[in-house]
N, C-alpha and C positions, 0 to 999 in steps of 0.2 A: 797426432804426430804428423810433421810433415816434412818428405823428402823432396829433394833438388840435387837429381843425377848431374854432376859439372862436364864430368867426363873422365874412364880411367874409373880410377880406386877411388876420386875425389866426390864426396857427396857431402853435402848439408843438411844436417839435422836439425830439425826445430821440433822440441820439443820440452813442458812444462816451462816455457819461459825463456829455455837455455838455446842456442846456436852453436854449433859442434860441424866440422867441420874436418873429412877423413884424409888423411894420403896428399895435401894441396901438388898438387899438376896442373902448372899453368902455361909451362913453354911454347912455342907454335909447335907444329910438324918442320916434318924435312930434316934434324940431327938426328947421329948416330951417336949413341952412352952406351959406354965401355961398363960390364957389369963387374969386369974382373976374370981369370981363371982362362981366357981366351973366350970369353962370352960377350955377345954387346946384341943391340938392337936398335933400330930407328922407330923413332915415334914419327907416325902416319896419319892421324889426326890431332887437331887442338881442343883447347878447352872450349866449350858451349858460353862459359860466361868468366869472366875476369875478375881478378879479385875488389877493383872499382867498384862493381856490378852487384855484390853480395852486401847482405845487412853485415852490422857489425857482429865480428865471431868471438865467441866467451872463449873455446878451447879449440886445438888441434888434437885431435887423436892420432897419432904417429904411429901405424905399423913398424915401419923401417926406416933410419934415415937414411941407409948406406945403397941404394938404388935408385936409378933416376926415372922410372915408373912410379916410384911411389913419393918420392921427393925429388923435383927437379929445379934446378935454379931462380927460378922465378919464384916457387913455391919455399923455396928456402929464403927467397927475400921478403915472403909475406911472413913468416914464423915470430920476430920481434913486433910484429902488430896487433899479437895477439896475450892475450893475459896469461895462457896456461898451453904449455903443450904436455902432454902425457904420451907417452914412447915406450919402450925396451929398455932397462936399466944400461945399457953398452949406449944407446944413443944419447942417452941425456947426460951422460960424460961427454960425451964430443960435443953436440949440443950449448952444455950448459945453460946460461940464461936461468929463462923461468921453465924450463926444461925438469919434470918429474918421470923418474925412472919406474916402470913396475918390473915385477918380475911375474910369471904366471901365476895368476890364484891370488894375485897382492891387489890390494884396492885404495884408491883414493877419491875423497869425498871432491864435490866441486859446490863450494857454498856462493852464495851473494846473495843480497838483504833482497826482498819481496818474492824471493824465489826458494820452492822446495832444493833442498840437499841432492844433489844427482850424483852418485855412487858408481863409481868406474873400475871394474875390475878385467885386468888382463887375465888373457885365454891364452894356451899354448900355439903355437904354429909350427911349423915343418915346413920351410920352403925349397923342398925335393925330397930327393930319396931319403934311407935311412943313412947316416955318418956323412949326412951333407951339411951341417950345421956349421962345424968349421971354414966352408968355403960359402956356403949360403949368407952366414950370419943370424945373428938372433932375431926374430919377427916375435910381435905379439896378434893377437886380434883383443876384442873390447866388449864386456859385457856391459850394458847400461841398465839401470834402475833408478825410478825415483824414487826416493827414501821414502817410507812409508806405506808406497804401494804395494798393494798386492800382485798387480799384473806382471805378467810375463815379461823379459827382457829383452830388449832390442840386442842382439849380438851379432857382433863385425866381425867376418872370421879372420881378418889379412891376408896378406898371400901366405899359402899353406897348400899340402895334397892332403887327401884324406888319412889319416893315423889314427894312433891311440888317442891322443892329444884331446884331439874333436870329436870324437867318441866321448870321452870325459867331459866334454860341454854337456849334451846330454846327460846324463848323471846328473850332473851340479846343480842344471838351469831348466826350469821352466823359460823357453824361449816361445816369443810371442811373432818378434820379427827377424829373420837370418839376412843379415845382407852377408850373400859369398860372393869372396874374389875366384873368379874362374880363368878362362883361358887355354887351359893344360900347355903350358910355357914347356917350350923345348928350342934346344941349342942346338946346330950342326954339331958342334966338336963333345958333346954330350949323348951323342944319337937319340935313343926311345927315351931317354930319362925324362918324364915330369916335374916340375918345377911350381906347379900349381893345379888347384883340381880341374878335372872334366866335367863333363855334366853327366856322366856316368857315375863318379862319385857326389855329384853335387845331388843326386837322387837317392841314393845310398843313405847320403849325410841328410835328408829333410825325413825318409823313413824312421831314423832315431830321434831326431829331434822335434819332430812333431809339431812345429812351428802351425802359424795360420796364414802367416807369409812367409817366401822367399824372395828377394832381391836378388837379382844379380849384376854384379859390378866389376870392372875391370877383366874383359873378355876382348876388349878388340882395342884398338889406336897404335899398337906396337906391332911391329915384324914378330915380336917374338912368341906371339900367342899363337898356337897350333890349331885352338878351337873356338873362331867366334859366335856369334849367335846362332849363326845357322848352324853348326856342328852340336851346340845346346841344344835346341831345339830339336835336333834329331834323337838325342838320346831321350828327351823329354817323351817325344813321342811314344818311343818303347816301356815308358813307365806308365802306374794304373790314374785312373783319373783325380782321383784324389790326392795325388802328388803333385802331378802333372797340374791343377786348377789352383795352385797354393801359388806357382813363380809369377813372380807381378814383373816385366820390363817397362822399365821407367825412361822417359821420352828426356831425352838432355836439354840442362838447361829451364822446364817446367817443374813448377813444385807440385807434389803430389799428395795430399791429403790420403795417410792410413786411418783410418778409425777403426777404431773396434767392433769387430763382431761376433757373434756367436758363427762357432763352424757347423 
């Protein structure tokens, strides 16, 4: 398997053949996106590489469309180039196209001739507190399997805080690779509310899940993120070693070869 951090929630999967390709964010810096509710942010950095720049991609996997972190203009003009996007059941109504809706726990195969079957099943999310859903809107995250295999699953949590939800990954999934969206996203006109995880929870969530990596993705380029790397990294530091030696950061922009190992 091999990743290609773009920047943001946007990463490149290459893997069994297939190209996947999460959250596309391609705009420069310097706007301000209106999130809704009295909420907005500027994006502070751009993408590492453009969508030119990239092999040709099989699928989008679509957390969310209705946010301009995780789909922004530019990323919404790449979306018809591509054969398949899978999303949130609410987005693929607005969407349309060749837009496929899941719903949590729902799955869809992604077939083409010379290539294994790759199996996509939606995760739950929570992007913020509890009975924020209505004003959040519906997130997914993305569990990957190639059919047939035994091994552990690549799973995307989205943006999400820590819950029930992701607790229940665990249960379900032997995960092999966790790429989590972090940040701990906070709004002045919200005060302390989280809107995505810490790396408090992001340590929390690798204890259940028992992963052999973690990624981490989508923690800085936005005003809106309360905690980037360094803020990670500190809580990192207060966990035991063997937590702490699983988080792989990933250089933007470079693709990065996982293989398998014994832990």
């Amino acid at each position: 398997m091999r990743l290609t951090h773009v920047g943001g929630p946007t990463l490149l999967v290459e893997v069994a053949g297939w190209r996947l390709l999460t959250d596309p964010t391609f705009d420069p810096p310097g706007r301000r996106y209106a999130f809704g509710w009295g909420t907005s942010s500027r994006k502070v950095a751009g993408p590492a590489l453009q969508p030119a720049e990239l092999p040709d991609v099989d699928a989008v996997l679509l957390s969310h469309d209705h946010h301009a972190d995780n789909l922004d203009d530019a990323g919404r003009a790449f979306l018809p180039s591509v054969p398949v996007v899978v999303t949130t059941a609410s987005g693929a109504v607005r969407l349309g196209g060749t837009a496929r809706g899941l719903a949590p726990w729902t799955t869809t195969v992604l077939e083409a001739p010379g290539r294994p079957a790759l199996q996509v099943t939606a995760t739950p999310a929570r992007h913020g507190p509890p009975l924020s859903r209505p004003v959040a809107g519906d997130v997914v995250g993305f569990a990957l399997r190639v059919a047939g295999s035994d091994d552990g699953v690549l799973w995307i949590s989205g943006d999400s805080v820590l819950f029930g939800g992701l607790r229940e990954v665990a249960e379900r999934f032997t995960v092999d690779t966790a790429v989590l969206h972090l940040g701990g996203v906070r709004f002045p006109v919200t005060g302390p509310l989280r809107y995505s995880m810490t790396g408090r929870q992001a340590v929390e969530l690798c204890r259940l899940l028992d992963p052999r990596t973690v990624v981490p993705v989508h923690y800085e380029g936005w005003s809106h993120f309360a905690q980037g790397r360094a803020g990670v990294e500190r809580d990192l530091a207060r966990a035991p070693d063997d937590v702490r030696r699983r988080f792989r950061w990933l250089p933007r922009g470079t693709p990065v070869e996982l293989a398998r190992a014994d832990r």
